[in-house]
DRENDO-1510 file (C-alpha; in Angstrom, 1 decimal, always signed):
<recs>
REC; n; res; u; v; w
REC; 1; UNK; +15.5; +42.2; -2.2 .
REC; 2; UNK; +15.1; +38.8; -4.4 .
REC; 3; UNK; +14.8; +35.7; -2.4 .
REC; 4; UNK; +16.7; +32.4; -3.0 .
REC; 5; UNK; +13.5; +31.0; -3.5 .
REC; 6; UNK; +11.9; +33.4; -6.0 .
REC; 7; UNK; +14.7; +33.5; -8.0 .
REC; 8; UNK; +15.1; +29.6; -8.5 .
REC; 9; UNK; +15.5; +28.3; -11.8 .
REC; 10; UNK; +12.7; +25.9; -12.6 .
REC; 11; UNK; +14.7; +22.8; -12.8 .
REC; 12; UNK; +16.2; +24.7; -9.6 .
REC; 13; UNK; +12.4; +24.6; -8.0 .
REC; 14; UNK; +11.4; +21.4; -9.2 .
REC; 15; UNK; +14.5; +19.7; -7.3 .
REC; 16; UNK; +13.2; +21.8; -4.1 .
REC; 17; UNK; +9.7; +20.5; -4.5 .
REC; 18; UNK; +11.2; +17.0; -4.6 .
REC; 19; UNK; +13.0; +17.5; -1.5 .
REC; 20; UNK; +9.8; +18.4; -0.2 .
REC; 21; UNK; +7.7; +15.5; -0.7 .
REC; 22; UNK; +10.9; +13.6; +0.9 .
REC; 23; UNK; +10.9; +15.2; +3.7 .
REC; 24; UNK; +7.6; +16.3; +4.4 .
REC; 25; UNK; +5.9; +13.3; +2.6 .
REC; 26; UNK; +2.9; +16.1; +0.6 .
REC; 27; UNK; +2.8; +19.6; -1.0 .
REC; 28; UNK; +0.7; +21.6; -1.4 .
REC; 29; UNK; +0.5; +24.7; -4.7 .
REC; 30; UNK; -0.5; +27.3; -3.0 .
REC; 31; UNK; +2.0; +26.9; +0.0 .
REC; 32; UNK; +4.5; +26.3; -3.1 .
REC; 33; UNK; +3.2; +29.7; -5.2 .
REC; 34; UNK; +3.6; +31.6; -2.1 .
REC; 35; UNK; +6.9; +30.3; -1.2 .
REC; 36; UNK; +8.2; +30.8; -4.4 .
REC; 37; UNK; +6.2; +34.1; -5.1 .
REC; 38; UNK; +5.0; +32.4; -8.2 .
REC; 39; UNK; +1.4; +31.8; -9.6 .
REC; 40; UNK; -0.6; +28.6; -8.8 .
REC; 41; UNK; -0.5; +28.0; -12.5 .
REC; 42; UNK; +3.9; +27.8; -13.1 .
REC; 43; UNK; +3.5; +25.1; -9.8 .
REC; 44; UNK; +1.2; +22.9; -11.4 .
REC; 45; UNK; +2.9; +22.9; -14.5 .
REC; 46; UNK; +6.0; +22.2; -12.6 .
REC; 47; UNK; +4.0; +19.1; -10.7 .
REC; 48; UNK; +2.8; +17.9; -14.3 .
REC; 49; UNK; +6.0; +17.9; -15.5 .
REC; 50; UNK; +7.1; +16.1; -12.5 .
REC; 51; UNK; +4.6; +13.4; -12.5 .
REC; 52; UNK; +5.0; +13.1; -16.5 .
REC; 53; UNK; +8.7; +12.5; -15.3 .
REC; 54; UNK; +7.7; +9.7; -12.7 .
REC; 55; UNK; +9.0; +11.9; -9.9 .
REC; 56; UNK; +6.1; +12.5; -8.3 .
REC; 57; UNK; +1.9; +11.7; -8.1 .
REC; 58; UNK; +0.1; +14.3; -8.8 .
REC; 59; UNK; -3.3; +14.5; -6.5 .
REC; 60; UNK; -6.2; +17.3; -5.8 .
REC; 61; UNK; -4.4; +20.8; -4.8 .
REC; 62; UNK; -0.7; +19.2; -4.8 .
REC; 63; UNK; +1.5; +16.1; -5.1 .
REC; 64; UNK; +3.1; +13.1; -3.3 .
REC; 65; UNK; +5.8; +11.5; -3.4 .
REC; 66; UNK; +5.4; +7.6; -5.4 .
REC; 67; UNK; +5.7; +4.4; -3.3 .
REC; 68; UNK; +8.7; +2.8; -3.5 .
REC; 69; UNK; +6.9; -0.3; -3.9 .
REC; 70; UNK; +6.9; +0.0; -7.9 .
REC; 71; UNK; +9.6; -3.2; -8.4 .
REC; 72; UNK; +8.9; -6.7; -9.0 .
REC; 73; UNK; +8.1; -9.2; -6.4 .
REC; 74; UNK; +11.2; -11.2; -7.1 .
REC; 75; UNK; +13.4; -7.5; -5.6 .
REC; 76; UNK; +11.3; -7.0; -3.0 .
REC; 77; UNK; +10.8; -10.3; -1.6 .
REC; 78; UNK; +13.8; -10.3; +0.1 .
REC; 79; UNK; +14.0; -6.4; +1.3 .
REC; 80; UNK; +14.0; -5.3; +5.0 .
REC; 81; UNK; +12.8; -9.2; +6.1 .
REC; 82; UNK; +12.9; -8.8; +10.0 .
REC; 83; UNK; +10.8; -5.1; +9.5 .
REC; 84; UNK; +8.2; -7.5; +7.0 .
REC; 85; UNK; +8.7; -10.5; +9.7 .
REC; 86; UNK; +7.4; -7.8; +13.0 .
REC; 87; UNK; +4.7; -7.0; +10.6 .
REC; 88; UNK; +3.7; -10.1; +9.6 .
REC; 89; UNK; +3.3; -11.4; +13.3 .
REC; 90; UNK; +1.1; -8.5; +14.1 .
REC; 91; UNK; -1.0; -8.3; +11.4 .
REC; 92; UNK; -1.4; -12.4; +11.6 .
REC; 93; UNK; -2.4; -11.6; +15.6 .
REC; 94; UNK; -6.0; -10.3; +13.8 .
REC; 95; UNK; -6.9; -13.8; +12.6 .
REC; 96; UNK; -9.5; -15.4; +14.4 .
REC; 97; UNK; -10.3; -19.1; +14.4 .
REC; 98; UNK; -13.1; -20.5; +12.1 .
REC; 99; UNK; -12.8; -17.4; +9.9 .
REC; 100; UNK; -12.6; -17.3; +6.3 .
REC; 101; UNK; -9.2; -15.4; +5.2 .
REC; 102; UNK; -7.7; -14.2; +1.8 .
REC; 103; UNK; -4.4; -13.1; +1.1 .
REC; 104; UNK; -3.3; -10.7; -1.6 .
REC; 105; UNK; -0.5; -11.0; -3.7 .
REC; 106; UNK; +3.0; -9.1; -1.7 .
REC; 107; UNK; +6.3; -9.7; +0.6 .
REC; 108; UNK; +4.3; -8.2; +3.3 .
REC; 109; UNK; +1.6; -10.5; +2.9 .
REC; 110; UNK; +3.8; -13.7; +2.8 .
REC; 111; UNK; +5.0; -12.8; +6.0 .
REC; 112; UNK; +2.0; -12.4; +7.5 .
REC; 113; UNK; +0.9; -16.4; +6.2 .
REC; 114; UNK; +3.7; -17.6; +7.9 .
REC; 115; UNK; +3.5; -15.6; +10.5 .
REC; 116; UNK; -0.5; -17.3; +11.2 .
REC; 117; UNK; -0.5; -19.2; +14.9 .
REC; 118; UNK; -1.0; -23.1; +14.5 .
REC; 119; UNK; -4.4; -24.6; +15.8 .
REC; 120; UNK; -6.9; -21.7; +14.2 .
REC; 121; UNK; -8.5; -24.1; +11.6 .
REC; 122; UNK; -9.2; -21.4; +8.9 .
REC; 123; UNK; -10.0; -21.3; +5.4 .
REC; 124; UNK; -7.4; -19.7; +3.7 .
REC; 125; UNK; -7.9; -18.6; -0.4 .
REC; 126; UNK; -5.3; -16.6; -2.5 .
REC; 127; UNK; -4.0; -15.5; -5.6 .
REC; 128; UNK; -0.4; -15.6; -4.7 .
REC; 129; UNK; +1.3; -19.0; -6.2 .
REC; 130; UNK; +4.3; -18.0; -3.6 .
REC; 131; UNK; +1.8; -17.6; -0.7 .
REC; 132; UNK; +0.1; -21.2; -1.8 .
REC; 133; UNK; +3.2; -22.8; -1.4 .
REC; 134; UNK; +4.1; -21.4; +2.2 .
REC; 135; UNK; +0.7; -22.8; +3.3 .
REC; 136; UNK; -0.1; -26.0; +1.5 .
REC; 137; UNK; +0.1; -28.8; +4.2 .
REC; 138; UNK; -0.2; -27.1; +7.2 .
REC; 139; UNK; -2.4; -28.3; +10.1 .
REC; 140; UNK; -5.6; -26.5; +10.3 .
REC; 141; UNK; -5.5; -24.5; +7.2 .
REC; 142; UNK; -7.8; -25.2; +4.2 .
REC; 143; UNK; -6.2; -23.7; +1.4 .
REC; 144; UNK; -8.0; -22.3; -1.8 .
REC; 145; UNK; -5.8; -21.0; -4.6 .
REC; 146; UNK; -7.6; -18.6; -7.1 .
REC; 147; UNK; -5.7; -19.1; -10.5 .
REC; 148; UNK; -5.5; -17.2; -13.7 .
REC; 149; UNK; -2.5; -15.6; -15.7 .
REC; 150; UNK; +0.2; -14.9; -12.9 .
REC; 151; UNK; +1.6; -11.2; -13.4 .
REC; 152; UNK; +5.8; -11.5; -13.0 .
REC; 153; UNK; +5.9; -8.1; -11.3 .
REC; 154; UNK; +3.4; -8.8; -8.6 .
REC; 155; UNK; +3.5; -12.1; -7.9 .
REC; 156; UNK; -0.3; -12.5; -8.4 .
REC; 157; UNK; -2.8; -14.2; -10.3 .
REC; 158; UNK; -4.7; -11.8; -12.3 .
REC; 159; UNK; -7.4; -11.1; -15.2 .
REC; 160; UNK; -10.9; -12.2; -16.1 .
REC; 161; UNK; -10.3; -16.3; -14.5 .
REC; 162; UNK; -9.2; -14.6; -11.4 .
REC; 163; UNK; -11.6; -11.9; -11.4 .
REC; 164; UNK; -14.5; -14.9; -12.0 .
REC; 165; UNK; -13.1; -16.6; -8.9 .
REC; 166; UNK; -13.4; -14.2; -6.7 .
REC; 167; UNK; -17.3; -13.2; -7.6 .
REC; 168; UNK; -17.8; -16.8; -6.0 .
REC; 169; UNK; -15.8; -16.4; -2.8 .
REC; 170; UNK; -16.8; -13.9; +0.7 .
REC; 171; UNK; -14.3; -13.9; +3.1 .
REC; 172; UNK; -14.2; -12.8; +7.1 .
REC; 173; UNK; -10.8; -11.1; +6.8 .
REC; 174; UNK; -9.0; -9.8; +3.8 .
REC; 175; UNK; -5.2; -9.1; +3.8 .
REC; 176; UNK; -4.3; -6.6; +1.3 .
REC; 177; UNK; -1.5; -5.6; -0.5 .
REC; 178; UNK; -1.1; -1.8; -0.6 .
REC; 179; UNK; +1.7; -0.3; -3.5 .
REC; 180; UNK; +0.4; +3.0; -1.7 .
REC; 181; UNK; -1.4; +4.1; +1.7 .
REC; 182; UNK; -2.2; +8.1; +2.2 .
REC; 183; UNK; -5.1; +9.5; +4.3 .
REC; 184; UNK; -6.7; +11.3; +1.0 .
REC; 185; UNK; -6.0; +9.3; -1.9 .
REC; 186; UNK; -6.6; +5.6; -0.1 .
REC; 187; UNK; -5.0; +2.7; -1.0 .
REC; 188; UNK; -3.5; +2.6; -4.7 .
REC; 189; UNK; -1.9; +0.5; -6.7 .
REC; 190; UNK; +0.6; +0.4; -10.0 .
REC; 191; UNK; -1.3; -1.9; -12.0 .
REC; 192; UNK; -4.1; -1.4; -13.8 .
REC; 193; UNK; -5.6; -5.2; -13.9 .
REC; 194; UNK; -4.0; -5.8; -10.0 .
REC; 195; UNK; -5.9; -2.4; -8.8 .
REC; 196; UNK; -9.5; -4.3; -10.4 .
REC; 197; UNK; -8.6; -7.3; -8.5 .
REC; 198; UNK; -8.3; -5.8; -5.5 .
REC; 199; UNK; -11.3; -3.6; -5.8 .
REC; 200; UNK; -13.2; -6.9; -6.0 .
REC; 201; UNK; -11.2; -8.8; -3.1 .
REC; 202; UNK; -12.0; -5.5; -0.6 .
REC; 203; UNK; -16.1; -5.6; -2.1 .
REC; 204; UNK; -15.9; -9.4; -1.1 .
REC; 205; UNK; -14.3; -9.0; +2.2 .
REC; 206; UNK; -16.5; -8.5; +5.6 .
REC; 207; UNK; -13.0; -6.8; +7.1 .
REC; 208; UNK; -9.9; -5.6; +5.2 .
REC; 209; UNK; -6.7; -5.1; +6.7 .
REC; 210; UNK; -4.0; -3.7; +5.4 .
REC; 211; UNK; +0.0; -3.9; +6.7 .
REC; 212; UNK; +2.2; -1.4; +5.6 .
REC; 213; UNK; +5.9; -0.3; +5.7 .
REC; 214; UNK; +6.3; +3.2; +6.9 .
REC; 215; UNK; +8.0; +4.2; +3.5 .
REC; 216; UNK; +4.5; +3.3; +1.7 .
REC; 217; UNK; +2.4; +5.3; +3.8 .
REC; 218; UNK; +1.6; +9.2; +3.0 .
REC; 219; UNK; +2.6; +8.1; -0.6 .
REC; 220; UNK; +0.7; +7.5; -3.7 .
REC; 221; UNK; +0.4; +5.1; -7.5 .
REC; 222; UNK; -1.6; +5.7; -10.5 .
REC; 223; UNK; -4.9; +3.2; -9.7 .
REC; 224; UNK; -7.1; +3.7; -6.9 .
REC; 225; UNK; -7.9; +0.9; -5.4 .
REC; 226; UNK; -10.1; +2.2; -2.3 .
REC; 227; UNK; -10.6; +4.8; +0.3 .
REC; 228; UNK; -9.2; +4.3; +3.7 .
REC; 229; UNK; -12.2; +4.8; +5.6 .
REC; 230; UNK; -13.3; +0.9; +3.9 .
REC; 231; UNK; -9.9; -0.2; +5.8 .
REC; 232; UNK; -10.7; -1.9; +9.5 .
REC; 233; UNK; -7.1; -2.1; +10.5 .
REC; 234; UNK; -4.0; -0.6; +9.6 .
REC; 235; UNK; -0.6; -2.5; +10.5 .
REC; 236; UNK; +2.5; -0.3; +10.6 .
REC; 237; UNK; +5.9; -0.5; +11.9 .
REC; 238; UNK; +7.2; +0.3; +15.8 .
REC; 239; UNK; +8.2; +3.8; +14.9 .
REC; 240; UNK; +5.2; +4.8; +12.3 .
REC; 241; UNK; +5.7; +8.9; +12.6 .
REC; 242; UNK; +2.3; +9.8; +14.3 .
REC; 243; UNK; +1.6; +13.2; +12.0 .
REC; 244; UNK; +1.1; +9.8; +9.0 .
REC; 245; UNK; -1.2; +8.0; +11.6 .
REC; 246; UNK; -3.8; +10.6; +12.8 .
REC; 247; UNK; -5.8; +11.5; +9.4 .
REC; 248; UNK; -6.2; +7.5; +9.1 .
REC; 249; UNK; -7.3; +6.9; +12.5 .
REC; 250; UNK; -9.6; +10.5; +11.8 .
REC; 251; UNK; -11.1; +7.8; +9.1 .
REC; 252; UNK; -11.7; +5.3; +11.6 .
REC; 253; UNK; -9.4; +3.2; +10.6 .
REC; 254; UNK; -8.3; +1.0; +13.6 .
REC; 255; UNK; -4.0; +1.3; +14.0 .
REC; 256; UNK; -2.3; -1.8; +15.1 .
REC; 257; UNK; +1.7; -0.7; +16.2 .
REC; 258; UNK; +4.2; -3.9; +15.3 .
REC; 259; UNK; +6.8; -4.6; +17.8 .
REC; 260; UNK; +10.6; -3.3; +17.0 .
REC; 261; UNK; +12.3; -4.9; +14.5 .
REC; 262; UNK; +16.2; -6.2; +14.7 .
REC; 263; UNK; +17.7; -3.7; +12.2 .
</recs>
């Protein structure tokens, strides 16, 4: 007898796929052929009509879901702020006096420069003009702003000025802005010119750490930026699901647990 699932229209099985990757956060074709007692070959065309879509990345073997972090700054900046705030005061906890720090362009990443304890006497470079301002004039921070042609989407100074900067600078302790965070496909972005940047800012950095939103994790963007395994710390949210965690911490990536945030 015919199951529901091998007799599913393919707009039918495409919508299944999707809710999928929502739930599950990957799949894989051949668990798909199988389920659907289809050949490998009528799944990927379905994932490459999906991804052609926007509905989905498509990776080695399968697909994940995109990163909801595809707006502009200016939307996101003001998005889940107490969840951002926890974050922020967690990652900032990694900071260590004397050191040399940069922070990337992001929400996350504001919070964490506000979130930085008084008294540590760092120097503190970015390419964030919204980042700058949150720091210029503090006590104990010398502050370095790398300039160039600020992109409106991501908040961050970008192109070959910025990119010349940055050749000149080395830094103790990077803080990175992640569109995307998953065990396989690393850290991505969904910028072309913002995914070179931060390739440079992670070669530059002794230690990169990165603070993620559980919706960004197991989720992927177009542009690589690096693999996790060049990640030294990973901040996530109070009630990051574990079965996201353990491949990353496999990579020896070190996990740092924010405390609950007010909801």
């Amino acid at each position: 007898m015919t199951t529901p699932l091998s007799s599913a229209l393919p707009g039918e099985r495409q919508q299944i796929i999707l809710d999928r990757l929502s739930r599950h956060g990957r799949v894989l074709a051949g668990e798909l052929a199988r389920e659907f007692a289809t050949s490998e070959d009528t799944i990927r065309r379905d994932l490459r009509e999906m991804a052609a879509a926007g509905r989905c990345r498509r990776v080695y073997g399968g697909a994940l879901p995109l990163s909801p972090a595809s707006g502009p700054l200016a939307a996101r900046r003001d998005e889940a702020p107490e969840r951002k705030a926890a974050l922020g005061r967690a990652a900032a906890a990694l900071a260590r006096p004397g050191q040399a720090l940069f922070f990337d362009a992001g929400s996350t990443n504001a919070a964490i420069a506000r979130a930085l304890p008084a008294g540590l006497e760092v120097t503190v470079a970015t390419n964030a003009p919204d980042i700058a301002a949150d720091l210029v004039g503090r006590p104990g921070i010398e502050l370095i702003v790398v300039g160039g042609r600020v992109d409106p989407r991501s908040g961050a100074a970008l192109g070959a000025r910025a990119l010349r900067a940055m050749q000149s600078i080395r830094v103790d302790l990077a803080f990175l802005g992640a569109c995307a965070v998953d065990a396989r496909a690393g850290v991505a972005a969904f910028d072309a010119e913002e995914a070179e940047f931060k390739r440079l800012l992670v070669d530059r950095a002794a230690s990169v750490c990165v603070a993620a939103m559980t919706d960004k994790l197991a989720t992927s963007a177009p542009f690589a930026v690096a693999p996790v395994a060049q990640l030294a710390h990973l901040v996530v949210e109070a009630d990051a699901p574990e079965k996201e965690l353990a491949p990353l911490r496999r990579a020896g990536v070190r996990i740092h647990r924010a405390e609950a945030a007010k909801r």
